[in-house]
Every structure is written in structure tokens, then in C-alpha cells.
LOLOSE-879015 format. One line per 3 residues: number of its first residue (from 1); their letters; for each residue x, y, z of C-alpha. Coordinates in steps of 0.25 Angstrom, whole numbers. Layout:
NUM) a) X:Y:Z | ...
***
This chain:
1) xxx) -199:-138:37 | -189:-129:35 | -181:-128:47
4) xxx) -182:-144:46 | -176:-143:31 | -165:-134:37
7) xxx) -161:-144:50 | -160:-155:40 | -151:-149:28
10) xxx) -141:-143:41 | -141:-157:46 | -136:-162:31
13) xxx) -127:-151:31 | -120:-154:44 | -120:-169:41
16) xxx) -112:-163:27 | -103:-156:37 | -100:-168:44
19) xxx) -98:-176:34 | -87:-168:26 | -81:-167:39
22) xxx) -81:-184:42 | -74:-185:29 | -63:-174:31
25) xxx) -60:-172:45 | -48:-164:43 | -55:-154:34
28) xxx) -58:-145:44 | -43:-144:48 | -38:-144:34
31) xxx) -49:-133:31 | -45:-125:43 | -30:-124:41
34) xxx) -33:-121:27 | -42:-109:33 | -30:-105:43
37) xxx) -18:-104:32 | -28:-96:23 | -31:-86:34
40) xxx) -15:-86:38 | -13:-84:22 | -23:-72:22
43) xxx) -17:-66:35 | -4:-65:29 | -9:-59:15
46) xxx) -16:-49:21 | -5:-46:31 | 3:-44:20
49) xxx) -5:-36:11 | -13:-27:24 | -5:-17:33
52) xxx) -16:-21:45 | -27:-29:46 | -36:-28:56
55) xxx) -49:-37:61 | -60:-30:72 | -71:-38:77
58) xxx) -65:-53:77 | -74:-55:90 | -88:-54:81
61) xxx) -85:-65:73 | -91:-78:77 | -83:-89:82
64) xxx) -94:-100:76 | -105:-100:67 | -108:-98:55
67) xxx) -102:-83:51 | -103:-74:39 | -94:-63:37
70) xxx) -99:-52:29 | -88:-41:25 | -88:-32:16
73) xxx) -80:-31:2 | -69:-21:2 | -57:-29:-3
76) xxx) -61:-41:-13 | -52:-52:-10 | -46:-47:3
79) xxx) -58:-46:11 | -60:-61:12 | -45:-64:15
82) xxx) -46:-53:25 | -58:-58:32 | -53:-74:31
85) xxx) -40:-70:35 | -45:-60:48 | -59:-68:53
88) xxx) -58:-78:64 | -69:-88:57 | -65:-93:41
91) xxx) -76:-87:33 | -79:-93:19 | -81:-82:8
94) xxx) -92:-79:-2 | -84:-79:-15 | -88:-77:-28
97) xxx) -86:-88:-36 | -78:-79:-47 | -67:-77:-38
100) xxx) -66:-92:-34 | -60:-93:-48 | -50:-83:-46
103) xxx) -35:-85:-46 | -31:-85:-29 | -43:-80:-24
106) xxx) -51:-92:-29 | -40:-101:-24 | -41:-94:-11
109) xxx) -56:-92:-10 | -55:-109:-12 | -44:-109:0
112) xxx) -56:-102:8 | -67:-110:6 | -76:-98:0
115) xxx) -89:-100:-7 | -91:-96:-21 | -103:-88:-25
118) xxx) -106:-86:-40 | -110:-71:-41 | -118:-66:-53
121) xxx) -109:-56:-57 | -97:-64:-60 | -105:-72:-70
124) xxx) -113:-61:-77 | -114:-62:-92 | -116:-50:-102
127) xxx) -132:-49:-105 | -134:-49:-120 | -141:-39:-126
130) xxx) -145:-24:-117 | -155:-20:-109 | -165:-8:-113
133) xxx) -174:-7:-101 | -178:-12:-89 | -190:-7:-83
136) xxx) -204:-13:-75 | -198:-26:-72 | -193:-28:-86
139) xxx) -180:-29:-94 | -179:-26:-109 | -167:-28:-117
142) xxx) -161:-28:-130 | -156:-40:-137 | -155:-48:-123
145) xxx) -158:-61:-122 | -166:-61:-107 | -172:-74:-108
148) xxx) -159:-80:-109 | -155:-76:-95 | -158:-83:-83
151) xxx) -170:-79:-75 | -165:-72:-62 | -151:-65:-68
154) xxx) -147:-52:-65 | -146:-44:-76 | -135:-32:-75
157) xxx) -138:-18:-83 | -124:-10:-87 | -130:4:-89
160) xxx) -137:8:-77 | -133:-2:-69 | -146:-11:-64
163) xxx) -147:-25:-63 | -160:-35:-62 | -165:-49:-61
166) xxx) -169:-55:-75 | -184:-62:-68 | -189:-68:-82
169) xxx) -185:-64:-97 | -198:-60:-104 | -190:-62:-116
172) xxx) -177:-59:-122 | -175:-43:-121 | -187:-43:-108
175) xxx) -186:-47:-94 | -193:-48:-81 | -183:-43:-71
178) xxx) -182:-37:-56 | -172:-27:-54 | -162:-24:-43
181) xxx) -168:-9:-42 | -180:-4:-41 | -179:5:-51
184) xxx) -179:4:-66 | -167:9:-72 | -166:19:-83
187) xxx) -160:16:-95 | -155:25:-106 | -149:13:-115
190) xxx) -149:-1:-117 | -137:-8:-107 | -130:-20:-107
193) xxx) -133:-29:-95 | -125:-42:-88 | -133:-54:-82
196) xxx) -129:-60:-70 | -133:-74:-68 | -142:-79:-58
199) xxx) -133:-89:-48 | -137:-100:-41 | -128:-100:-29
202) xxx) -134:-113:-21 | -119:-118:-18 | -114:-106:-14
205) xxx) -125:-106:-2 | -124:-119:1 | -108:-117:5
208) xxx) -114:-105:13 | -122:-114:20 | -113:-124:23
211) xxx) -103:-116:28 | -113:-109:38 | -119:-120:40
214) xxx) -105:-124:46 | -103:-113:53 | -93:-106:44
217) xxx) -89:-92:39 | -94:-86:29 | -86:-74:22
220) xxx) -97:-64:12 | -94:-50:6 | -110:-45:5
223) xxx) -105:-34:-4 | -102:-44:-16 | -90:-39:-23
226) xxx) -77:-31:-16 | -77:-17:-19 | -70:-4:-15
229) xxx) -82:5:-11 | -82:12:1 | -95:7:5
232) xxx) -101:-7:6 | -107:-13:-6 | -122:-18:-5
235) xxx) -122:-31:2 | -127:-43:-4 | -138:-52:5
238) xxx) -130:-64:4 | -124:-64:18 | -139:-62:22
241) xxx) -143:-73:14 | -131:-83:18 | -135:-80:33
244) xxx) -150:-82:34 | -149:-92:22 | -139:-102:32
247) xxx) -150:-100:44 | -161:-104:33 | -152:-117:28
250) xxx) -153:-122:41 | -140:-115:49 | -141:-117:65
253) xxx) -134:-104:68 | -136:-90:58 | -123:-86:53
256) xxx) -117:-74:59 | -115:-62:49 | -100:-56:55
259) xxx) -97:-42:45 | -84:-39:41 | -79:-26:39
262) xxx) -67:-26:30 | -59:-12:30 | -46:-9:22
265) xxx) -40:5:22 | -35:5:7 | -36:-11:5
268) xxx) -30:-12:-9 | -17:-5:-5 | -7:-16:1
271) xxx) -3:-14:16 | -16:-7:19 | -25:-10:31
274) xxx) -38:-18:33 | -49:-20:43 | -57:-30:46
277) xxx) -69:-29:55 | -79:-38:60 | -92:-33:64
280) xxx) -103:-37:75 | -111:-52:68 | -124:-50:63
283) xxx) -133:-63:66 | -146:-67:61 | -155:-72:70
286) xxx) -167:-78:74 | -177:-65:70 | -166:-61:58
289) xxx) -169:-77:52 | -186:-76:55 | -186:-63:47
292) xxx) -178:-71:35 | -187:-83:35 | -200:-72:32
295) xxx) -193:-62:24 | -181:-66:18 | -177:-55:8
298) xxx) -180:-44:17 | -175:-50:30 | -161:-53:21
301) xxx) -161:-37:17 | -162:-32:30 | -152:-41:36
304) xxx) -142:-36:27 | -145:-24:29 | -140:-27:45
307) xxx) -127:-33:38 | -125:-21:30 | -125:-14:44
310) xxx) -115:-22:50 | -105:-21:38 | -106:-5:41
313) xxx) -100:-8:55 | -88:-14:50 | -84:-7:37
316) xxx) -83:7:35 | -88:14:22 | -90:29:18
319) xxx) -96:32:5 | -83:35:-4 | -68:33:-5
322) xxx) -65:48:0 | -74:47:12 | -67:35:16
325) xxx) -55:41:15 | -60:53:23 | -67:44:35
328) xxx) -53:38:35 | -44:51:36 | -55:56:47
331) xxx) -53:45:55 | -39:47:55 | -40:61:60
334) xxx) -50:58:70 | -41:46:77 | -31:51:88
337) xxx) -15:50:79 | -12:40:91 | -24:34:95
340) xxx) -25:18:93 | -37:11:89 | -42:-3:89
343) xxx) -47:-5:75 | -63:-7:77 | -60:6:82
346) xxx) -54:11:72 | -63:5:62 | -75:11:70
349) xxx) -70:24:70 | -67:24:54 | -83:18:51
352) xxx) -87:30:61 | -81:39:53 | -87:31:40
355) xxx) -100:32:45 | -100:45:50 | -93:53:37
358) xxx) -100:45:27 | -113:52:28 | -122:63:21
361) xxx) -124:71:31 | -110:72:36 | -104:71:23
364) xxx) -110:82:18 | -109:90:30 | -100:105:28
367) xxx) -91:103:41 | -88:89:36 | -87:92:22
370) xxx) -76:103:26 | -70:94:35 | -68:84:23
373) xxx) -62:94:15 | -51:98:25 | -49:83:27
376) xxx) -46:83:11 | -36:93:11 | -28:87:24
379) xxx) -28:73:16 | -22:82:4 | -11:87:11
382) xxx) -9:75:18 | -7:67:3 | 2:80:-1
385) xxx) 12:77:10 | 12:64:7 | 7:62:23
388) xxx) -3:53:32 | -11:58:42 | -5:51:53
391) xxx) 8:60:48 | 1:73:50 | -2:70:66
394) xxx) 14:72:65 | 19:83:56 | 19:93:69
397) xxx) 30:84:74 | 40:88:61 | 50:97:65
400) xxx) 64:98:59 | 73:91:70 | 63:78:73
403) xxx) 60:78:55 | 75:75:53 | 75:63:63
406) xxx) 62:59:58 | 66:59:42 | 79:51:48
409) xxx) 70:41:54 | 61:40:43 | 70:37:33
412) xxx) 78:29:40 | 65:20:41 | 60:22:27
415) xxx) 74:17:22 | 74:6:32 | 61:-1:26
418) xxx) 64:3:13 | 77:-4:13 | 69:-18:22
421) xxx) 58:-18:12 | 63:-15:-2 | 69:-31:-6
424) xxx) 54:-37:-1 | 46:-25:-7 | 57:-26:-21
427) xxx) 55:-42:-22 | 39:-43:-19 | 37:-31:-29
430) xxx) 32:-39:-42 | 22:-45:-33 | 17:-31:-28
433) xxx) 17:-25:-41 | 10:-37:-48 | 0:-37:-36
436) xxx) -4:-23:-39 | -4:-23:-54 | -13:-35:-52
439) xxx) -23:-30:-42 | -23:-15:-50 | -30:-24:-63
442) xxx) -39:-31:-55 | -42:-19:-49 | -46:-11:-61
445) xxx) -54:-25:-68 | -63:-27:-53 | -64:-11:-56
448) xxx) -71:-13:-70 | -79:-27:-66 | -87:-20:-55
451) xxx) -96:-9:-53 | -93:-8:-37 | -78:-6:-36
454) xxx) -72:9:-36 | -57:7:-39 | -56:-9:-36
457) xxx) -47:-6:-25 | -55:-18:-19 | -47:-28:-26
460) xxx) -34:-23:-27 | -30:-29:-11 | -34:-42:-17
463) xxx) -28:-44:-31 | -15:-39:-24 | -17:-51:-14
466) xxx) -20:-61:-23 | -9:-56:-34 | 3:-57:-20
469) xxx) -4:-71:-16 | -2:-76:-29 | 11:-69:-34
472) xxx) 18:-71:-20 | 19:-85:-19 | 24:-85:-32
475) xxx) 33:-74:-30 | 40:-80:-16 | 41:-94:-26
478) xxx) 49:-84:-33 | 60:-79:-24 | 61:-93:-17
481) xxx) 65:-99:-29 | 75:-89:-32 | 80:-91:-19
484) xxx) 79:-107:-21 | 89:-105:-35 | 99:-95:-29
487) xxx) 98:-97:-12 | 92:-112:-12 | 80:-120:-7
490) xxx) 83:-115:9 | 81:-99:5 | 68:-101:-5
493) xxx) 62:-107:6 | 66:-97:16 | 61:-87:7
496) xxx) 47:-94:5 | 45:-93:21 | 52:-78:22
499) xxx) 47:-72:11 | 32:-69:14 | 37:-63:27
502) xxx) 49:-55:20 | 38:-50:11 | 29:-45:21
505) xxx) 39:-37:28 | 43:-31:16 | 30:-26:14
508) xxx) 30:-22:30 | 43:-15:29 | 38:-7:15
511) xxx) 25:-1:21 | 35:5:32 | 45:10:23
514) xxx) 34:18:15 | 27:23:27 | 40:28:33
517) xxx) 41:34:21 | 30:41:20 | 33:46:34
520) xxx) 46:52:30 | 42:62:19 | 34:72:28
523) xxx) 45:74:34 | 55:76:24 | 44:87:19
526) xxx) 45:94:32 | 60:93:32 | 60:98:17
529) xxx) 52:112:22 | 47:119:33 | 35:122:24
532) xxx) 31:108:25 | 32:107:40 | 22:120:41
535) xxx) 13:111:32 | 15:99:40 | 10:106:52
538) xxx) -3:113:44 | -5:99:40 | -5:94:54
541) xxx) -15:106:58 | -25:103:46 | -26:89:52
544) xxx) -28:93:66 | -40:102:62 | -44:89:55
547) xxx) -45:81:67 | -53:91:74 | -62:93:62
550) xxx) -64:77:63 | -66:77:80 | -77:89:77
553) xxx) -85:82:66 | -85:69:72 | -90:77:86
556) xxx) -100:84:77 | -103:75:66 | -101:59:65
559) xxx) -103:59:79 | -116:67:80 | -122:61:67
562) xxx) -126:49:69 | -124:41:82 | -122:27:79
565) xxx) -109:31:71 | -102:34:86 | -109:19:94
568) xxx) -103:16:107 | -89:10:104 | -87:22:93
571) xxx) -90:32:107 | -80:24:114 | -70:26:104
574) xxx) -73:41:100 | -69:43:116 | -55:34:112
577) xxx) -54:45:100 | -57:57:109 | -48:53:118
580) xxx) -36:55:110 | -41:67:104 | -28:76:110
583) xxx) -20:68:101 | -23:75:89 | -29:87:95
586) xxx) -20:92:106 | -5:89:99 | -5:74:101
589) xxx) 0:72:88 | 13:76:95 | 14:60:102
592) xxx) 12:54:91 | 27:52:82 | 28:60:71
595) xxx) 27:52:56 | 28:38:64 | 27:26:55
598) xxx) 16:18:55 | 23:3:52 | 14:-9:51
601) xxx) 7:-14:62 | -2:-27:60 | -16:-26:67
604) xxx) -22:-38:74 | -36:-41:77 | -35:-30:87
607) xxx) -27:-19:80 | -25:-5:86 | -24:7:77
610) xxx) -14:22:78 | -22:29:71 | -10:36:62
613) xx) -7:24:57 | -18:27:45
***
């Protein structure tokens, strides 16, 4: 009966589909080049704004069908851009309804067909009155007004933090409730308490459904809210629920769950670098759907557990900030100077080394510990010098002779960029210092509105997008029509179309400067003392005993530990590694040219990594 009611609301829907069609048949070509200029639009913002951007595993997203795209929440704004700008289908995203009425993002969320979602949060109202106890199933407050709330409404404690499901209000200060923990919660005090109302969300699932009914893409963030955390969020069900929930409305073909793993290296900073990873798809079949008719609850909390799985194999997460930093700075001294990577690779070695140090057993063993802490003080030194790593694998190069040909050359270059930068960096100035004021207050205000987010570095990448997409149009208005009053209507055209691009290499010409910069003062200091090039060399000694401190713990410890951590492909590669092993054991620091600078250098689909270019 069920599987009838099913064929017959799909053959409705599809007789819908056809009919919207019949009467507009151009609007799958209007909707499409629309789908086309926003992705160009986004390519070229974040082309801008991103040093490199790099996508890995293109081939495991489906060509048809019905897709969902499950990433995780790194970067607010950004990560739907980057993912609508990089994927090969046109996903339509989960929004929440609050943002659809922001300035930009709502006009641009319209522009992408997403699909609003009330969330409860965003519509929570003060509880009046406090709560003194909750205990046995039972809520008692003071001065409250319980049987004024809806039945079904999550209530929200300030002090401890615990929240529940009001079930039925006995009266005003005593409710049945059920709460999230299994435990009672101990309370010293009265505390004040929020109510989130319960939503009906019946037009948000039906644009689900029709949109995988119609074989489209569906774009979710499972972890809720963006955040800056160093680890994933717990993922909400409701990509469990959109999947198995299409099959039960009647769906011919299951939708493909396809994560994404979005990676930035210091995301909020402009000209920084980004990864974007997609991993194997996880289907639902024949057995997964039978185990969802019997038991629904449990069969959904399993399965997410699976997804939960397959987001770890495409982001990397350690338990804190320095950790993080740590697993970075290791995998740099454990890459050959020279060697060249393809970037799942380099991905997969940098989630090895995640997995692998992020663990009680090795965290708290003595030899890593001690290692740790001579890591510490190479990274001191290395901030005292005002030096990259990448520098050190050089400094036994510096000698008197080559450091004045060197200091000629550099600051020969540094001027060169400085002078070929300076008039677009001087004229888009107010832009880049509005941007940034404006992103540090909405920075500090996501800060105090959530109890997830560390330093809001989450949202600063995104405010300074939407601050330059909606000041630079108005700015390049600007100067055209200055041009149009002084030089005439020809020149402020020309400057409309030459502007964006005289911009862009502006900013292109400034990150060389300063890193040709910063090249150059290592060896003025070696040219200022000779103590400094006895420094350099120890410098260069205490990293050399760092790399084979790295190659002796990865022998004896990550590699031992625990098997799955070093599969197949990461054997493979660890022969690549080994293979190059001389380069930085046996002098082969001496092929590689000393202080090069590393320039831009844009990354395709396949990008291939030097690893000093960190």
C-alpha cells in the first residue's frame, strides 16, 4: 500500500516537472547560464582572495543522480562558495533562513537557488522567570509561566548548560520533560533559561524532495554552525534523514552521499591557501533501506556514524590549536626540501601525521614529549630570526662572497615589486582597511553569540569577501567616473574592464615584494656579524637532528602503533619519502638554491606541491 502511495505521489511529481517545463522551456538555459556566471563570479573572488586552491578527488563525484554533498564547517560563508565554485555538479545549499535576510549573502544565497531552513536558535525568546530544579523527569521553576509554552519546545538552562524537551506543563512553575543527558544536572542556584521553539519544517523537505527527486545536488554542512575548532562538531542526522527520507518518498534511485573535506591553512588571512577534498561516496542500499523501514532511529544513528567515518578521511583534526601547528611543522621536516607532491598526497601525509600524533598513548609518550620540546625551541629561534623553515635548509650556503651577490639581487627584486605594486596596493587601500575593520567586529559579535567558536577566525574570510564584493563595485564606479569628468567616457570604460585585473596583479606583485623581503633580511644579518653566520649554521644543525628525530619516530612510533594509519597508497608514498631521504640527510640541501623565492604559482585540479614552499 505503501510502495503504491509512493509510485503515485512520484508520478504527480514528475507530471509537475513536466509541466513547469512546457510552460518555460527556456528556463533550464536561463537557469543554467545563470549557474555558469555565478560559478565564474566565485572563481574569480576566490582567485583573488586565496593564494592556491586546490580540489582532489573530482572523479568520485557522480556524474547523474541525485547527490548530497556533506562538508564540514570551517570557514562560514566561504565554504559554500568554495564548494559551488570548485564542484563539477550545482549543489543547492541548506541555508538558515536568518542569513537569507542578510545584506549580500541573502541576495546571493537567492542567486543560488538555496533552500532556507528555520533553525530554533535563531528564533529563541527569553524564558520568563528561572528554573530551580530539574530532577526525575520534572522541571520546577520560579515565577515561570510553563503552561504558556508550546508543548515540544526545547528549553535552554544558562548555568550549567543543559537543555531539554518541555513534554507537557503540569502547571505554571512544573513540567514534564525529557532531557538531552541522561543525567540530572546539579544545581547550586536558580538559572535563567531561553526557549527555542518547536519548528515545522514541511516546505523545507518538500524542496528537498523535489530537488532529488530531480536528480539534483544537494549542498549540507551536518555540523550546524561554522566554527573554528580544531575538530569537527557533532554532526546533525539530517543528511541521514534527507537521504533515507527521499528513498521513502518514493525516489527511484537512493542519493549518493559524496564528503567534502574542506582544508584552509590560516583561512581568515588573505592570500592564504585552501584544499578541497572529495572523498570515496557513500550509498545506501537495498539492506541499508530494509534496516530503516524496521528501525528507524537506530538504523539513522548508525549510519551516521559511517558518515562521521568518511568525513575523517578527508579533513584533518588534532585535538588543539598547537597540535595542529605541531603536525604542520613535522610534516615539513619529514618531506624531502625538493621533493614534489601531488596534493592527495600531500593531504594524506598531513592526516597521517594528525592521526598518528593526536593520540594518548603517543602524546604522552617521553621520547615524543622530548621531541616536542626541541621542536618548540627550533620554532623559537626560527620567529627570533625572523625565518621560514624552508630558509634554514639554506643558511650553510651564506658565505661572504655569494651573501653580497645575494643582498644585490634581493633588493634589487624587493624594490622592483615595490615600485610595480605600490599605485594599485595605495588606491584599493580604503577598501582593504574597511574590509578588515568590518570583519574584526563581526568577528568579536559571532564570538559573544556562540558557545562553539574559539577566536571567530571562522568569519573573518567571509565578512572581508562580502565587505570587497560590496564596496568594490562601488569603488571601481568611483574611479571610472573620475576618469569620465577628467579623461572622458572612452577611459572610464577602459577603466571598468582593466581595473579588476590591474587589481589583481597588484595584489600578485605585493605578496612578492614582501616575501622577497623577507628573504633578504637573513642575509643582511649574516653580513652585519660573523656571529650570526656561526648561529645560522647551528640553526641549520638543530634542524637536521630534527629530521632524523622525525624519520626515528615515525620508524618507531606512528608507523608501529597502529596499522590502518600507513594503508596501501600511504606504503607507496612512504617509499616516495624514503627515496629522497639523502636530500636532507647526506648535504642535499646543497642543490637546492639558497633563499629562493617562492612567487605564486596557481594549482589546477592536479596541483603538484615543492615542499618549501610552506
Amino acid at each position: 500500500m505503501g510502495q503504491e502511495r509512493g509510485e503515485m505521489e512520484r508520478s504527480k511529481l514528475e507530471e509537475e516537472i513536466g509541466q513547469r517545463k512546457a510552460r518555460n522551456p527556456f528556463a533550464a538555459v536561463r537557469n543554467s547560464l545563470k549557474q555558469w556566471v555565478l560559478r565564474l563570479y566565485f572563481r574569480m573572488v576566490l582567485f583573488l582572495y586565496y593564494r592556491d586552491v586546490d580540489v582532489v578527488g573530482i572523479d568520485n563525484v557522480p556524474t547523474e543522480g541525485p547527490v548530497i554533498f556533506m562538508g564540514n564547517h570551517q570557514n562560514q560563508f566561504v565554504d559554500a562558495l568554495m564548494l559551488f565554485a570548485h564542484c563539477p555538479r550545482t549543489p543547492h545549499f541548506i541555508i538558515a533562513a536568518k542569513s537569507m535576510k542578510r545584506a549580500v549573502v541573502g541576495d546571493i544565497a537567492g542567486f543560488m537557488n538555496c533552500i532556507p531552513v528555520r533553525r530554533p536558535q535563531d528564533e529563541a525568546m527569553a524564558g520568563e522567570g528561572f528554573i530551580k530544579d530539574v530532577s526525575n523527569g520534572v522541571v520546577t521553576g520560579v515565577h515561570t509561566k510553563f503552561t504558556k509554552l508550546p508543548p515540544g519546545c526545547i528549553i535552554v538552562m544558562a548555568s550549567p548548560k543543559v537543555q531539554f524537551k518541555l513534554v507537557e506543563a503540569v502547571d505554571d512553575e512544573k513540567g514534564r520533560i525529557v532531557l538531552h543527558d541522561e543525567k540530572d544536572p546539579d544545581m547550586d542556584e536558580p538559572s535563567a533559561f531561553k526557549v527555542l521553539p518547536r519548528i515545522e519544517q514541511k516546505d523545507m523537505w518538500k524542496s528537498v524532495f523535489d530537488k532529488l527527486q530531480d536528480n539534483k545536488c544537494l549542498g549540507i554542512f551536518p555540523e550546524g554552525g561554522s566554527h573554528d575548532q580544531t575538530t569537527m562538531l557533532d554532526m546533525k542526522d539530517g543528511v541521514a534523514r534527507f537521504a533515507f527520507g527521499a528513498l521513502e518518498n518514493g525516489n527511484s534511485r537512493a542519493p549518493v552521499i559524496v564528503p567534502v573535506g574542506l582544508t584552509y591553512y590560516y583561512g581568515h588571512r588573505f592570500r592564504s591557501r585552501a584544499h578541497m577534498e572529495f572523498g570515496k561516496p557513500v550509498r545506501i542500499d537495498s539492506d541499508w533501506y530494509r534496516r530503516y523501514q524496521a528501525d528507524k532511529s537506530e538504523t539513522i544513528k548508525e549510519f551516521m556514524g559511517g558518515l562521521k567515518t568518511a568525513m575523517e578521511n578527508v579533513t584533518i583534526q588534532c585535538s588543539d590549536w598547537t597540535r595542529l601547528k605541531q603536525v604542520h611543522f613535522v610534516r615539513r621536516l619529514y618531506l624531502p626540501p625538493t621533493m614534489t607532491l601531488e596534493a592527495d598526497e600531500y593531504l594524506r601525509v598531513t592526516r597521517r601525521f594528525a592521526q598518528g600524533m593526536d593520540t594518548d598513548e603517543v602524546g604522552h609518550d617521553e621520547e615524543v614529549l622530548a621531541f616536542l620540546e626541541r621542536l618548540d625551541k627550533y620554532q623559537l629561534l626560527l620567529k627570533n630570526y625572523l625565518l621560514t623553515d624552508h630558509q634554514v635548509v639554506t643558511l650553510t650556503q651564506l658565505q661572504r662572497r655569494t651573501s653580497y651577490k645575494l643582498l644585490f639581487d634581493r633588493v634589487f627584486t624587493t624594490s622592483f615589486w615595490f615600485v610595480v605594486a605600490l599605485p594599485g596596493i595605495a588606491v584599493n587601500l580604503p577598501v582593504g582597511i574597511l574590509a578588515r575593520i568590518y570583519s574584526d567586529i563581526k568577528s568579536k559579535e559571532a564570538v559573544k553569540a556562540s558557545s562553539v567558536k574559539i577566536k571567530g577566525n571562522d568569519v573573518k574570510a567571509s565578512f572581508k569577501i562580502i565587505c570587497c564584493m560590496a564596496l568594490g563595485p562601488l569603488w571601481i564606479a568611483f574611479i571610472a567616473t573620475l576618469c569620465w569628468i577628467y579623461l572622458g567616457f572612452g577611459n572610464a570604460v577602459l577603466t571598468w574592464v582593466l581595473y579588476p585585473i590591474w587589481t589583481y596583479y597588484s595584489v600578485v606583485w605585493a605578496n612578492n615584494c614582501i616575501v622577497s623581503a623577507r628573504s633578504t633580511f637573513p642575509i643582511l644579518l649574516s653580513l652585519h656579524s660573523k656571529n650570526y653566520e656561526t648561529r645560522f649554521r647551528e640553526l641549520y644543525a638543530l634542524r637536521s637532528q630534527l629530521v632524523k628525530d622525525v624519520r626515528y619516530l615515525v620508524h618507531t612510533k606512528f608507523r608501529g602503533r597502529d596499522a590502518p594509519l600507513w594503508s596501501a597508497r600511504s606504503e607507496e608514498l612512504y617509499r616516495k619519502i624514503i627515496a629522497f631521504e639523502s636530500v636532507f640527510l647526506d648535504g642535499g640541501a646543497d642543490h637546492v638554491k639558497p633563499f629562493t623565492v617562492q612567487h605564486q604559482s596557481r594549482c589546477s585540479t592536479t596541483p603538484r606541491f615543492k615542499t618549501r614552499c610552506e
